[in-house]
LOTIVO-965349 format. One record per residue (C-alpha): residue in one letter; y, z, x. Coordinates in Angstrom, 3 decimals, always signed. Layout:
N
<pt rest="a" yy="Y" zz="Z" xx="X"/>
...
//
This chain:
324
<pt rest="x" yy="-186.127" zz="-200.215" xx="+93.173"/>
<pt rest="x" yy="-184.610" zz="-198.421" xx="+90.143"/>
<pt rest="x" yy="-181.657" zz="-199.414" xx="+89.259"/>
<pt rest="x" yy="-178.319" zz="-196.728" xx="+88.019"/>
<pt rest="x" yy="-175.024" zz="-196.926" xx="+88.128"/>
<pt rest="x" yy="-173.687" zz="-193.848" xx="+90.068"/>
<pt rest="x" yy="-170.056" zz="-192.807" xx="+90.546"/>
<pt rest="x" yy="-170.625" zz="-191.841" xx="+94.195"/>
<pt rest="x" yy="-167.918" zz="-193.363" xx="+96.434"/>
<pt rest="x" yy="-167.218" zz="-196.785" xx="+96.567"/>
<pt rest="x" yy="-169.247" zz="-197.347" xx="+93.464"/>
<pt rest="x" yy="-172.524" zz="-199.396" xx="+92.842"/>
<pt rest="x" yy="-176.489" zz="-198.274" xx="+92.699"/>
<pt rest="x" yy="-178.183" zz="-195.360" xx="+93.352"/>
<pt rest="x" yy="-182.086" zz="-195.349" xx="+94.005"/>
<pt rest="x" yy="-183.310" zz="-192.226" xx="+93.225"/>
<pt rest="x" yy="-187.223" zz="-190.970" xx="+93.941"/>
<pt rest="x" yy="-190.356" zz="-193.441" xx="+91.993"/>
<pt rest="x" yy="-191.337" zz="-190.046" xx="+90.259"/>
<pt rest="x" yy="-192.612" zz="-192.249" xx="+87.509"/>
<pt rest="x" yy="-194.377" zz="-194.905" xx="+89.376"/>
<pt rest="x" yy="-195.740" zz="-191.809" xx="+90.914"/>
<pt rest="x" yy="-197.348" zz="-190.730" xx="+87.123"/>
<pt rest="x" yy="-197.914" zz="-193.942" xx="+86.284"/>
<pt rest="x" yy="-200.362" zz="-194.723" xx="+89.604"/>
<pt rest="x" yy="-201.897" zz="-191.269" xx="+89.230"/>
<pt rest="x" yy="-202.445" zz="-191.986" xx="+85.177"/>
<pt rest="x" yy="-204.354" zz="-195.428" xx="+86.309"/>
<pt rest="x" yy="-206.194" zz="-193.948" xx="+89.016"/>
<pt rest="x" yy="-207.254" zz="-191.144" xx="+87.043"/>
<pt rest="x" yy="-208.625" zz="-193.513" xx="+84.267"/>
<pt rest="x" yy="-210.188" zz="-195.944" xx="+86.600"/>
<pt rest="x" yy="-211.831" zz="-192.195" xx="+88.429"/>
<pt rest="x" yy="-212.979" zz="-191.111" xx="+84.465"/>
<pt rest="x" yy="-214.271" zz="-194.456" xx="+83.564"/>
<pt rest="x" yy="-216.276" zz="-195.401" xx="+86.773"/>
<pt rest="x" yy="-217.974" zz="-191.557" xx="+86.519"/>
<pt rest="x" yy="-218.546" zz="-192.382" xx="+83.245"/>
<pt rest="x" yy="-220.379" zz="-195.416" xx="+83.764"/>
<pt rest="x" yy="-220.504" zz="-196.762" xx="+87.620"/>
<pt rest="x" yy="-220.998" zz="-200.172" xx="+86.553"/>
<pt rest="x" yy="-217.233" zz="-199.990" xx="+85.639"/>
<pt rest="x" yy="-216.435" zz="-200.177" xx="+89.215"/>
<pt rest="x" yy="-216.854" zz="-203.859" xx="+89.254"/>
<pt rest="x" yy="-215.266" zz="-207.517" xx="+90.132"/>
<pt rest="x" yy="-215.792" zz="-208.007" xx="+87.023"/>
<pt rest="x" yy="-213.746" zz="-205.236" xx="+85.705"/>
<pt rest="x" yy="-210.965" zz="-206.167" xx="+88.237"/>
<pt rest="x" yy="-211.277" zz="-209.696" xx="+86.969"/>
<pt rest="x" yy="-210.768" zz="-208.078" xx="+82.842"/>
<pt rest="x" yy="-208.101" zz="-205.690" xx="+83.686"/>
<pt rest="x" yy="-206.165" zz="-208.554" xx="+85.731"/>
<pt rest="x" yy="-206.402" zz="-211.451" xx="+83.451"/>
<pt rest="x" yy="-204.817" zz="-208.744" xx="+80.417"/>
<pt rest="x" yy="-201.893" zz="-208.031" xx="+82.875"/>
<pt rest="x" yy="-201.196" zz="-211.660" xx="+83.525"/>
<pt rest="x" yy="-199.377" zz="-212.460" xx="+80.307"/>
<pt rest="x" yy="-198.307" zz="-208.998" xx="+79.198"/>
<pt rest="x" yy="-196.454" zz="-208.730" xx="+82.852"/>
<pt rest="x" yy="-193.998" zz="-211.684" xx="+82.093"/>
<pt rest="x" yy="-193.375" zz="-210.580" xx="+78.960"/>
<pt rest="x" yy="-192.495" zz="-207.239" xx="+80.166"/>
<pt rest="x" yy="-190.376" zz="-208.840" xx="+82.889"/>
<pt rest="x" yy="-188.442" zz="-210.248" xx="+80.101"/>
<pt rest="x" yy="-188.230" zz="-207.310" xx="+77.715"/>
<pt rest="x" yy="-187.392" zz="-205.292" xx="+80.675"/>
<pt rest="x" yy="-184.499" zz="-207.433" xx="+81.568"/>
<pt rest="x" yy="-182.868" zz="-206.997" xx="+77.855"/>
<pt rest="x" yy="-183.566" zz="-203.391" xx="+78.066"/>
<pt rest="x" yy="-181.467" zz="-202.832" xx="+81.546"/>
<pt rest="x" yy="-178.778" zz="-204.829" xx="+80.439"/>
<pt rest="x" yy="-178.543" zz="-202.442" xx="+77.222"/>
<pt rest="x" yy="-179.784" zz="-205.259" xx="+74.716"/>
<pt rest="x" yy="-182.756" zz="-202.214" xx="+73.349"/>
<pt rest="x" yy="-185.636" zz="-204.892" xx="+72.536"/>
<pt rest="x" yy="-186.246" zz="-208.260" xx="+72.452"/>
<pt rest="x" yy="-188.726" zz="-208.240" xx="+69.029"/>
<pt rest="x" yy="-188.647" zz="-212.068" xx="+68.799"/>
<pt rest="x" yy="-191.680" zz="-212.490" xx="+71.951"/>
<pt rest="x" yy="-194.238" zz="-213.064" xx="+69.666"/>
<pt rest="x" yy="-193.206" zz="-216.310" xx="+67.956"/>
<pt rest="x" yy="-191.760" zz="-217.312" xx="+71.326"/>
<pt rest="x" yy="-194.597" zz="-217.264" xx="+72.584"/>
<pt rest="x" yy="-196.931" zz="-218.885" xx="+70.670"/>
<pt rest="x" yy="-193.905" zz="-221.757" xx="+70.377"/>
<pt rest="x" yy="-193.820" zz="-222.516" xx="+73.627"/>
<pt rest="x" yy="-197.678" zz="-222.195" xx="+73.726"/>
<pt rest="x" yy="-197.269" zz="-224.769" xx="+71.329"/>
<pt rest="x" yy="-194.917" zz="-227.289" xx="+72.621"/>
<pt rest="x" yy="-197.293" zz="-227.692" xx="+75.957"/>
<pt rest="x" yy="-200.616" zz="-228.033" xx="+74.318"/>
<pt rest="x" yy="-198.936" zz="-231.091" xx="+71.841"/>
<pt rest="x" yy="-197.433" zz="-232.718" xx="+75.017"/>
<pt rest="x" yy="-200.356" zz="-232.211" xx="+77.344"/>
<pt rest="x" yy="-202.397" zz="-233.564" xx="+73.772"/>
<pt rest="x" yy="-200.254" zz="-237.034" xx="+74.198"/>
<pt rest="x" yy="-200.777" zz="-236.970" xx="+78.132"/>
<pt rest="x" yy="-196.923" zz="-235.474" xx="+79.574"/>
<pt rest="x" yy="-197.953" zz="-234.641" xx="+83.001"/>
<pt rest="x" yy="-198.599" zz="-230.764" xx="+83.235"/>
<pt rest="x" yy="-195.015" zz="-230.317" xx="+85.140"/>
<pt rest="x" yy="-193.347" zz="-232.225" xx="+82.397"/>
<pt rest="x" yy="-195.068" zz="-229.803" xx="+79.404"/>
<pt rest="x" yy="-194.801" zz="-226.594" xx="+81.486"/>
<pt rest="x" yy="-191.197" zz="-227.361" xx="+82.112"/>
<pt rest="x" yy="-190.314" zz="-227.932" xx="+78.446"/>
<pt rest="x" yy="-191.708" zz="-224.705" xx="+77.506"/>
<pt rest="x" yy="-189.925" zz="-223.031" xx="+79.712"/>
<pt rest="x" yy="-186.348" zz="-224.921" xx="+77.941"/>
<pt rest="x" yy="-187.791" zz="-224.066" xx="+74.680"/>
<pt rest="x" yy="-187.618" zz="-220.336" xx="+75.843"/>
<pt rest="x" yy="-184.303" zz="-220.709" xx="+76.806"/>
<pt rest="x" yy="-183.013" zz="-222.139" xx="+74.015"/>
<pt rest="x" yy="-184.605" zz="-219.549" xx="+71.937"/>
<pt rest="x" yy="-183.603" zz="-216.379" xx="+73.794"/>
<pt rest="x" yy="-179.865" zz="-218.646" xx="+73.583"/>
<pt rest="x" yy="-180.424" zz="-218.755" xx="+69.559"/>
<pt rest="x" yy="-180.872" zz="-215.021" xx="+69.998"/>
<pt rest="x" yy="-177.779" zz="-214.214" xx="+72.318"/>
<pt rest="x" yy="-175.437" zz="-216.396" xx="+69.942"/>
<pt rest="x" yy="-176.385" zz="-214.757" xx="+66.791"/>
<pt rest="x" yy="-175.974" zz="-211.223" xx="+68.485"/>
<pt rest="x" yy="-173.090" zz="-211.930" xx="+70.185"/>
<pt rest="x" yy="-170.782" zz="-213.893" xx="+67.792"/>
<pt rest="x" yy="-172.275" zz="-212.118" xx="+64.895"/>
<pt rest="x" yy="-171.954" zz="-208.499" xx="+66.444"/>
<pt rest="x" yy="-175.365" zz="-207.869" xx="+64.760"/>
<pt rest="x" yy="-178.151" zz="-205.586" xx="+66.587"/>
<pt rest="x" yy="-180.139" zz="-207.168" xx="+69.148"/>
<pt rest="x" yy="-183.438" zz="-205.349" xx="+67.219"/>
<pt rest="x" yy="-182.361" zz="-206.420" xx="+63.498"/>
<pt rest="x" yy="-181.762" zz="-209.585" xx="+64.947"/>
<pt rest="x" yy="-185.142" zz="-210.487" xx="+67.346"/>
<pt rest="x" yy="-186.842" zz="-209.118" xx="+64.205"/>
<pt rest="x" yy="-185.516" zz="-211.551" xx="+62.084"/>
<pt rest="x" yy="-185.911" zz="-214.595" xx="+64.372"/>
<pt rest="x" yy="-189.673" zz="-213.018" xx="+64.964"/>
<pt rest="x" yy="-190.307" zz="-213.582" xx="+61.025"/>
<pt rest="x" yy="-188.664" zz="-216.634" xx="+60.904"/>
<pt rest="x" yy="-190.058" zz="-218.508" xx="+63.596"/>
<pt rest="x" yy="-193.879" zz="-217.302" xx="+62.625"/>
<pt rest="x" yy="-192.806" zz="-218.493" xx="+59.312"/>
<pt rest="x" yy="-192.056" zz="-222.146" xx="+60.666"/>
<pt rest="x" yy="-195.624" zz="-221.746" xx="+62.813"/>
<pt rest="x" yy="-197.286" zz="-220.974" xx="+60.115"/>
<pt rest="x" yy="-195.817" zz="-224.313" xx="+58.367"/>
<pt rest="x" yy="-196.762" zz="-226.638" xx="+61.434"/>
<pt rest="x" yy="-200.351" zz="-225.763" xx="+62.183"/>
<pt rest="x" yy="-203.180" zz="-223.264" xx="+61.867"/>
<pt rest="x" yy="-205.127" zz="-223.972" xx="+65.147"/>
<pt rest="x" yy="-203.813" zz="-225.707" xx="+67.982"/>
<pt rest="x" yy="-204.773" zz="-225.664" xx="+72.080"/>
<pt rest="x" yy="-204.369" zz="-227.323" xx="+74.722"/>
<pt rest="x" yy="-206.698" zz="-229.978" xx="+75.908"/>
<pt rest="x" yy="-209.921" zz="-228.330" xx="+77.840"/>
<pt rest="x" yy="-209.839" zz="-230.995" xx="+80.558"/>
<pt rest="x" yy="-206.737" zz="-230.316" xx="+81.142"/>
<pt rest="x" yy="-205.345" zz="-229.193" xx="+84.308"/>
<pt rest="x" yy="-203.487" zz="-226.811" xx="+82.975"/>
<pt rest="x" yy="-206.866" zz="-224.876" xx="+81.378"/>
<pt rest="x" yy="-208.101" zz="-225.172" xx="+84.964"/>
<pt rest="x" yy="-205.536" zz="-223.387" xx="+86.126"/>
<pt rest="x" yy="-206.174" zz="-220.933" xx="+83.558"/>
<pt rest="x" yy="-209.743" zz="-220.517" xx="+84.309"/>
<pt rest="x" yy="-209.324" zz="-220.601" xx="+87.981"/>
<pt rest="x" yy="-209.344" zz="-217.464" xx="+90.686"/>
<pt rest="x" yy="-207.561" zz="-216.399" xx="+94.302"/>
<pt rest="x" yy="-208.825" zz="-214.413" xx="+96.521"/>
<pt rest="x" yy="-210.793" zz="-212.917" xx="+93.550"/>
<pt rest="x" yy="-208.334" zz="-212.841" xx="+91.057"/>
<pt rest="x" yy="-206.740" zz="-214.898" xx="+87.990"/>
<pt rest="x" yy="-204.658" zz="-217.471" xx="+89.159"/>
<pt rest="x" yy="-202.316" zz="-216.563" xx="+86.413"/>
<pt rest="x" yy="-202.091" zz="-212.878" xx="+87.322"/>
<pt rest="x" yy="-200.572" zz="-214.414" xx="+90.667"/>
<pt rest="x" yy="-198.035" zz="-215.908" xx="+88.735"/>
<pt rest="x" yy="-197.066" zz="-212.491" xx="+86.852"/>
<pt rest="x" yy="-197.233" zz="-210.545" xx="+90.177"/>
<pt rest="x" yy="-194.818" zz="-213.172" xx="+92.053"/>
<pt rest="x" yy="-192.394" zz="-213.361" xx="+88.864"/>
<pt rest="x" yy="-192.834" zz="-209.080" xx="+89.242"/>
<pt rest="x" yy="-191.580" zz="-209.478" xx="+92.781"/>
<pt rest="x" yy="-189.222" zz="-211.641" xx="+92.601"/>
<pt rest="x" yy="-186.785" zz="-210.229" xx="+89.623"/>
<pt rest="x" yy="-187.814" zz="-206.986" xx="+90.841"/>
<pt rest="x" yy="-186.012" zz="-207.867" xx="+94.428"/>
<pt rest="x" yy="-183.345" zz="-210.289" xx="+93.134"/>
<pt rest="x" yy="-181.942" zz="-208.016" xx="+89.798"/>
<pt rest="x" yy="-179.946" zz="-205.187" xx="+92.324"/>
<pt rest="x" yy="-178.886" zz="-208.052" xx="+94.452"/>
<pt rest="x" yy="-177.582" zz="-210.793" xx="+92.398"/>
<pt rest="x" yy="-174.307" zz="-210.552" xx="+90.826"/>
<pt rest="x" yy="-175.906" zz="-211.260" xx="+87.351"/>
<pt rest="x" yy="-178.633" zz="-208.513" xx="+87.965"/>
<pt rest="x" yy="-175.917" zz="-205.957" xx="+88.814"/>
<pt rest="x" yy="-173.529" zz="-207.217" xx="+86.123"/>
<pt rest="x" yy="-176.552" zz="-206.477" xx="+83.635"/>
<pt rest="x" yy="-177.067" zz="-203.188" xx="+84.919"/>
<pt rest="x" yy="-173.337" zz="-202.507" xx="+84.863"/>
<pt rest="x" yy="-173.077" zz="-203.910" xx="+81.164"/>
<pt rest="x" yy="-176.209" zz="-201.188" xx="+80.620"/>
<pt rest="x" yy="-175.191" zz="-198.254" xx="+81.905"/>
<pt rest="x" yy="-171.338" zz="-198.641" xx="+80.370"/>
<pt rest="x" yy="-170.432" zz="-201.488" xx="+78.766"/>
<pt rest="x" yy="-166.620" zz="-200.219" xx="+78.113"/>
<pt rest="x" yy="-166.558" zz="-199.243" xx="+82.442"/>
<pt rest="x" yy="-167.808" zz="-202.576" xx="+82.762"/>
<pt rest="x" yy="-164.991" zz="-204.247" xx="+80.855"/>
<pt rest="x" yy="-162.711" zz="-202.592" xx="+83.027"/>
<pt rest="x" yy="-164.324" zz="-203.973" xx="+86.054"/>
<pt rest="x" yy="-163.738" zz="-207.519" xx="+84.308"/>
<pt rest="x" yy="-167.275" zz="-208.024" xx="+83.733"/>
<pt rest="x" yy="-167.764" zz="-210.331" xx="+80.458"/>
<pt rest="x" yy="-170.050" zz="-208.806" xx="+78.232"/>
<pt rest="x" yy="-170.661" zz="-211.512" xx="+75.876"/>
<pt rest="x" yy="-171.489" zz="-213.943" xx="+79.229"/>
<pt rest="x" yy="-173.563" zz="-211.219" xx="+80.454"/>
<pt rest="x" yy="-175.884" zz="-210.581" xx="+77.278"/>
<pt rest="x" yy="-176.106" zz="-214.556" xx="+76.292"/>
<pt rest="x" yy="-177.641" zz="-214.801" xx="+80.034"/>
<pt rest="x" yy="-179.927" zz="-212.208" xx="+79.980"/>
<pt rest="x" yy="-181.405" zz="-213.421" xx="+76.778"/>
<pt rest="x" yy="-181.649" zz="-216.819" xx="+77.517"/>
<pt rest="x" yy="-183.631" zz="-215.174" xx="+81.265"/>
<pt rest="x" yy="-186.020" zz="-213.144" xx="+78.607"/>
<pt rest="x" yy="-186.396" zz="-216.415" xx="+76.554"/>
<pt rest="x" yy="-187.446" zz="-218.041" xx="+79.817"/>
<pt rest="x" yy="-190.030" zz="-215.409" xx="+80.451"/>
<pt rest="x" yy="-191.389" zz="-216.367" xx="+77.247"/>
<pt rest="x" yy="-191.585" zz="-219.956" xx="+78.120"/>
<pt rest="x" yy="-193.516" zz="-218.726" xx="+81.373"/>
<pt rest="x" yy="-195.577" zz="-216.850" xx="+79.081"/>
<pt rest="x" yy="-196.708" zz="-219.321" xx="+76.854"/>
<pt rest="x" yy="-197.971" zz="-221.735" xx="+79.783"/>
<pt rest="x" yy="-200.409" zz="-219.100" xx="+80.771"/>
<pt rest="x" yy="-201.277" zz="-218.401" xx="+77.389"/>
<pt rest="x" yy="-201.811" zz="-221.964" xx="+76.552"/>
<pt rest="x" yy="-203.725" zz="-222.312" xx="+80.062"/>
<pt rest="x" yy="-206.466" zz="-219.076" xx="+79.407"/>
<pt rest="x" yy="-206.778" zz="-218.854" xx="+76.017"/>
<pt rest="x" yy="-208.838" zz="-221.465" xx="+73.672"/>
<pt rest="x" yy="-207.453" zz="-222.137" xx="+70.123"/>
<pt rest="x" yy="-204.433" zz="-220.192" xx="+68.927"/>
<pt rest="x" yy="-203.224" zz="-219.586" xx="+65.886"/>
<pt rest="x" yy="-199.369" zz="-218.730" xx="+64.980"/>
<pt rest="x" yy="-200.454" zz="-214.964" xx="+65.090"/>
<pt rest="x" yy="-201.535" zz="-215.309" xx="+68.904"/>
<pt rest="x" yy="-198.669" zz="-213.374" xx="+70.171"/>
<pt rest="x" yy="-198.720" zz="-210.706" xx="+67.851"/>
<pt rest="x" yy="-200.805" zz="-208.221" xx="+69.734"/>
<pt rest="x" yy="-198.791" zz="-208.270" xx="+72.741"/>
<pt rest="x" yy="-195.582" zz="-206.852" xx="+71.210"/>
<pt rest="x" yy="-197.443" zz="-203.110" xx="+71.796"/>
<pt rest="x" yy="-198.481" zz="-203.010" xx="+75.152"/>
<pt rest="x" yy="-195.091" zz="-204.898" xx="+76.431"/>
<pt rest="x" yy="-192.641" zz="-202.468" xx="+75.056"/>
<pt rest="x" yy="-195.180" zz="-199.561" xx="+76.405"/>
<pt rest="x" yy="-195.151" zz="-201.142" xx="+79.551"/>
<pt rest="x" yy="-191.578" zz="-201.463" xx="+80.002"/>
<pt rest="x" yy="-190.711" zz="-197.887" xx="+78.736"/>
<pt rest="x" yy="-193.816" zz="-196.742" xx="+81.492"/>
<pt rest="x" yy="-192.247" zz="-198.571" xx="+83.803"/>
<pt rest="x" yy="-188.857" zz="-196.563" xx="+84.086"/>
<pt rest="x" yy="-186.775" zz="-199.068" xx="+81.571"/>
<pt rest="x" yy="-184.773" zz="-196.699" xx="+79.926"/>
<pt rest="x" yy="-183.626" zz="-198.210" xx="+75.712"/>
<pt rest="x" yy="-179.920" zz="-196.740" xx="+76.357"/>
<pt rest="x" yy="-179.698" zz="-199.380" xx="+79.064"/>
<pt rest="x" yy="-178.893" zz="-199.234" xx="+82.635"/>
<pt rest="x" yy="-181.872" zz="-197.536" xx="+84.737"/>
<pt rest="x" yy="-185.109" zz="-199.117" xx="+85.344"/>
<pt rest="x" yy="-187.455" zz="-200.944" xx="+87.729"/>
<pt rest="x" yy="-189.076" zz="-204.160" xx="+87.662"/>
<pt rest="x" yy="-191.739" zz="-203.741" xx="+90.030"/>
<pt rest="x" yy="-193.147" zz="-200.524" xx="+88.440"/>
<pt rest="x" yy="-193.795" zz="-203.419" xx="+85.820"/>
<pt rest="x" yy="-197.199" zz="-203.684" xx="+87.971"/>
<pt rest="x" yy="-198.950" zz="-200.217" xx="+88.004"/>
<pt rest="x" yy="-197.462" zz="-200.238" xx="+84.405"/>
<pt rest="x" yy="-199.108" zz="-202.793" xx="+83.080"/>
<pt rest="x" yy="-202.000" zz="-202.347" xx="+85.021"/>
<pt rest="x" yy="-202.914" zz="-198.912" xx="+83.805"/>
<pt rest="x" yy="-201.984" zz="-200.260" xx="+79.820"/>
<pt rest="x" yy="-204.346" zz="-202.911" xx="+80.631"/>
<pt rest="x" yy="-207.259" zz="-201.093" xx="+81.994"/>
<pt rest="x" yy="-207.342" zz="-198.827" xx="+78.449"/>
<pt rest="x" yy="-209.138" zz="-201.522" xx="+76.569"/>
<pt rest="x" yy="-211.441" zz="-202.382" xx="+79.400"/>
<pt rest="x" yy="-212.586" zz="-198.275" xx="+79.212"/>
<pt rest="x" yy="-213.072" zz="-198.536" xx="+75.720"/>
<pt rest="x" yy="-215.600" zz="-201.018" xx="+75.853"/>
<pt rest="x" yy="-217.409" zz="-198.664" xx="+78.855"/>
<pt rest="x" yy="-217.048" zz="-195.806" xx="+76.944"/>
<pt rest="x" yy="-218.366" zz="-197.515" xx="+73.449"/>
<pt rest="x" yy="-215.487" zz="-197.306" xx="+71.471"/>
<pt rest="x" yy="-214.345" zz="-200.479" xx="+69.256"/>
<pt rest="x" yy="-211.959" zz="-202.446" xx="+69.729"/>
<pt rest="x" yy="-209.694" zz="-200.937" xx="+67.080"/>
<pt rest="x" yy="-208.841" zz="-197.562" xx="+68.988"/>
<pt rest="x" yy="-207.586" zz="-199.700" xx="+71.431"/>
<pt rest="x" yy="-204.037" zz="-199.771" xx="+69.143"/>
<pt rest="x" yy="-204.693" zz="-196.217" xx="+68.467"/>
<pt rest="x" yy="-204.304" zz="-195.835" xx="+72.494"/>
<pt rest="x" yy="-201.580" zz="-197.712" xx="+72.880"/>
<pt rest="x" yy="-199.591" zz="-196.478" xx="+70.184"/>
<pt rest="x" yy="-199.854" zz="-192.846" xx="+71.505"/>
<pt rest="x" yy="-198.996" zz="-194.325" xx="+74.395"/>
<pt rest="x" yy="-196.065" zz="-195.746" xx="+73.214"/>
<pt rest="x" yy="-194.942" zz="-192.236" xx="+72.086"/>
<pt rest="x" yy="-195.419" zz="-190.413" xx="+74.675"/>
<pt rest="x" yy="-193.621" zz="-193.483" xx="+77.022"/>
<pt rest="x" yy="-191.077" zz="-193.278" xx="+74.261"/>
<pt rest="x" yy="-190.689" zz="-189.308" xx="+74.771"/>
<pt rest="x" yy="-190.757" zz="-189.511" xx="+78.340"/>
<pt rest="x" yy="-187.163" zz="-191.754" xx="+78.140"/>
<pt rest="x" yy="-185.561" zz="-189.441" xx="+75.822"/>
<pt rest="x" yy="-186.238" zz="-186.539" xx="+78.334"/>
<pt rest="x" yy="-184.782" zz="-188.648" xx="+81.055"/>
<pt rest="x" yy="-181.972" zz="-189.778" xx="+79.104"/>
<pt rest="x" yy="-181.367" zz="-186.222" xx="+77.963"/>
<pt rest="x" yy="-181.105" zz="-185.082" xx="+81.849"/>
<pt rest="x" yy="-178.907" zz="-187.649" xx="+82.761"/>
<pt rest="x" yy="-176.487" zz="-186.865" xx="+80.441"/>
<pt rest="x" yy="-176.742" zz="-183.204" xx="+81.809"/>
//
């Protein structure tokens, strides 16, 4: 559901119409129609199978990013190094033989304690959340850089199993993006966190009032975006091969597209969570057309950066009628 504070009686949420999961659906369904004309072998499993296996990672990240955005924190530019840590820290504990729960799970504390690093420098600092992720972003692909070159997790692994493995026809790891999707999706209007964040979003001073904590709120919704990064370096450890410390760097695009797609406005609290899906999706199904239609790889940032501007214009039309 999207999520805005309204100032009808007795306060709280107000869910207006999914006009932009509406665009959003029609944009992918009119780019799945265009490709599959285009070339019928497009309408494939194996297609489904591409398109799917892109979403799987980008979706948690975007869960994450869409968190900080709803809460009013802008961006969250550090993903890429957290993600290729956490990557990181499970392939050198699956590499000395931690059980996969053990590694999994201390990726997922390494994301917290980064997106914490991140809170407690914005928060006690009173610097911006963006001049801030940036500058953890650097300096954590500057330590990478320092450790290693190449690293992955150990092919007989269970964990790469996982990451190779299929459902009911599709990535086993898109099934974890799609539940994680769900779940904050359902759980962010409901919880008091969730609506704190959205409270803190849409007016942080009218929040104050209400007693709600702003530095409590915006240390816990990093440290939730830092877990999504831990999430998202299991699966990236799990269905990738060798990585290097620029791994994550090409997902920082298509997340923030994705999020701003999906409803998330940057001025903080509106946005929806499970638009995340058809989001994602559609930014996810542009590289697969490129390929059908015989275009290189490279346009594929030339797509998603227009993209990105037009996602970008969309929310500063919305914000502008808002305010109206």
């Amino acid at each position: 559901m999207t999520m805005r504070l309204d100032d009808a009686p007795g306060g709280g949420l107000r869910l207006p119409a999914l006009g932009t999961g509406t665009v959003v659906a029609l944009a992918w369904i009119a780019l799945i129609a265009v490709s599959g004309l285009h070339r019928l072998d497009f309408l494939s499993h194996q297609t489904v199978l591409a398109v799917t296996f892109t979403m799987a990672i980008v979706g948690v990240l975007a869960v994450g990013q869409a968190l900080v955005g709803v809460s009013g924190g802008v961006l969250d530019l550090s993903q890429p190094a957290a993600l290729v840590a956490t990557a990181l820290v499970i392939a050198r504990l699956l590499a000395a033989g931690a059980p996969i729960a053990v590694a999994v799970a201390a990726a997922i504390v390494v994301g917290a304690l980064w997106g914490l690093l991140n809170a407690l420098i914005i928060v006690f600092g009173k610097i911006n959340p963006i001049i801030v992720t940036l500058a953890t972003n650097f300096i954590g692909l500057a330590v990478l850089f320092l450790m290693f070159q190449v690293d992955q997790a150990p092919i007989a692994s269970p964990l790469r199993s996982f990451g190779r493995g299929d459902f009911l026809g599709l990535p086993d790891i898109w099934w974890v993006m799609a539940a994680l999707v769900l779940i904050v999706g359902f759980f962010l209007p409901r919880t008091r966190y969730g609506r704190h964040a959205i409270a803190v979003g849409g007016n942080r001073f009218a929040a104050q009032t209400r007693g709600i904590s702003l530095r409590k709120t915006r240390i816990a919704i990093f440290i939730a975006s830092g877990v999504c990064s831990g999430v998202a370096g299991a699966l990236f450890a799990a269905s990738n091969g060798p990585f290097s410390p620029s791994g994550g760097a090409s997902f920082q695009l298509p997340v923030i597209a994705a999020v701003i797609l999906a409803g998330v406005s940057l001025a903080g609290g509106r946005g929806n969570v499970w638009l995340i899906l058809p989001s994602v999706g559609f930014l996810s199904t542009v590289p697969t057309s490129l390929v059908f239609f015989g275009l290189s790889s490279n346009w594929q940032a030339v797509f998603q950066g227009f993209i990105l501007i037009v996602a970008v214009a969309i929310d500063g039309f919305r914000a502008k009628r808002v305010t109206r």
